[in-house]
C-alpha positions as CSV (number, residue, x, y, z in Angstrom):
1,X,11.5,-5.0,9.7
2,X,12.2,-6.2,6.6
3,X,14.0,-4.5,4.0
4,X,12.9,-4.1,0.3
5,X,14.8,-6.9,-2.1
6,X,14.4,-5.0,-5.3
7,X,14.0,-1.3,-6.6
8,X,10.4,0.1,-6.8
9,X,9.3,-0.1,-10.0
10,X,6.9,2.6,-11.9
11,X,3.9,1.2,-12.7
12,X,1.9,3.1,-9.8
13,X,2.4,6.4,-7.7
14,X,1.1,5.6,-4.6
15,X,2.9,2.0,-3.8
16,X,6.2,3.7,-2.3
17,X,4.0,6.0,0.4
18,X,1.7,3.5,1.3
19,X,4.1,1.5,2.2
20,X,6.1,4.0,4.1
21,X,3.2,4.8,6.0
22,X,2.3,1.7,6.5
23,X,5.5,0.9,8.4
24,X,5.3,4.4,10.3
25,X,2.1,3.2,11.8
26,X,3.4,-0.6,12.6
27,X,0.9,-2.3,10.8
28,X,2.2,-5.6,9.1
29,X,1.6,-6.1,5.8
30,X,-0.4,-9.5,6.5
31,X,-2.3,-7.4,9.0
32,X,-2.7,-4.7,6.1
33,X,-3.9,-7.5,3.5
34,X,-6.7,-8.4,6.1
35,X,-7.7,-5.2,6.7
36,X,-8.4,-5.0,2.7
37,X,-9.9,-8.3,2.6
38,X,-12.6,-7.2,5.3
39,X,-13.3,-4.3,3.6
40,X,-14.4,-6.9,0.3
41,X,-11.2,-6.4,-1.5
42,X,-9.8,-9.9,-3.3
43,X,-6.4,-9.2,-2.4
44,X,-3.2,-11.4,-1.5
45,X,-0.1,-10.6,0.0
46,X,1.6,-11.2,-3.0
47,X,-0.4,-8.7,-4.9
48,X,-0.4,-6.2,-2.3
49,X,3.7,-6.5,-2.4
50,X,3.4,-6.0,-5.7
51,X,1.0,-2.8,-5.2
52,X,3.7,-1.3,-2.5
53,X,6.5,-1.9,-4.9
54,X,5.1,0.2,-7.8
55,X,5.1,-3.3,-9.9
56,X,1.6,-3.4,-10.5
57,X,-1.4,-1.0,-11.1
58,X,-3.6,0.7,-8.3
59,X,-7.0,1.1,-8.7
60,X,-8.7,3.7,-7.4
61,X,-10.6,1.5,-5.1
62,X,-7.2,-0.1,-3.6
63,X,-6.4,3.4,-3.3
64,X,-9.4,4.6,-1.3
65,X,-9.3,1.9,0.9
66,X,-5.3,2.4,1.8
67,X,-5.9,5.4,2.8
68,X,-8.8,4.9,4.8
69,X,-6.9,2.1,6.5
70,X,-4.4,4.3,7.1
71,X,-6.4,7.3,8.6
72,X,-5.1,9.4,5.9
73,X,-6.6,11.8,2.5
74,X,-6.3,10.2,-0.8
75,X,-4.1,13.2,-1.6
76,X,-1.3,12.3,1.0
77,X,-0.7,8.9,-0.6
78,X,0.2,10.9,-3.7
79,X,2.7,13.2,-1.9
80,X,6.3,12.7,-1.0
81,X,6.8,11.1,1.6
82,X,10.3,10.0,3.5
């Protein structure tokens, strides 16, 4: 598993635990991307790296669907997580 190159930046507050959960349930993140493209989202790896490393906004719709993918309540994605 790859490690993160750069320090999370602050732009969302969900990036860092979707991420972490993401890992803890062995999905890939090109595996996540698809999942998010299925559900109609216009989403690139890139951008979801981007997402997971606080660099860029969430909406509330990328949000909804994390957590969905991930089995888990919105509210969890907001909680810390380690």
């Amino acid at each position: 598993m790859k490690t993160r190159k750069t320090e999370y930046g602050n732009c969302n507050m969900v990036g860092k635990n979707i991420e972490a959960l993401r890992k803890r349930a062995g999905i890939k993140q090109k595996d996540f991307v698809s999942k998010m493209q299925i559900m109609g989202f216009d989403i690139n790896p890139t951008s979801f790296s981007k997402l997971e490393g606080q660099i860029r906004m969430a909406t509330d719709k990328e949000i909804f669907a994390a957590a969905k993918i991930l089995g888990v309540s919105i509210n969890t994605l907001f909680n810390d997580i380690e």
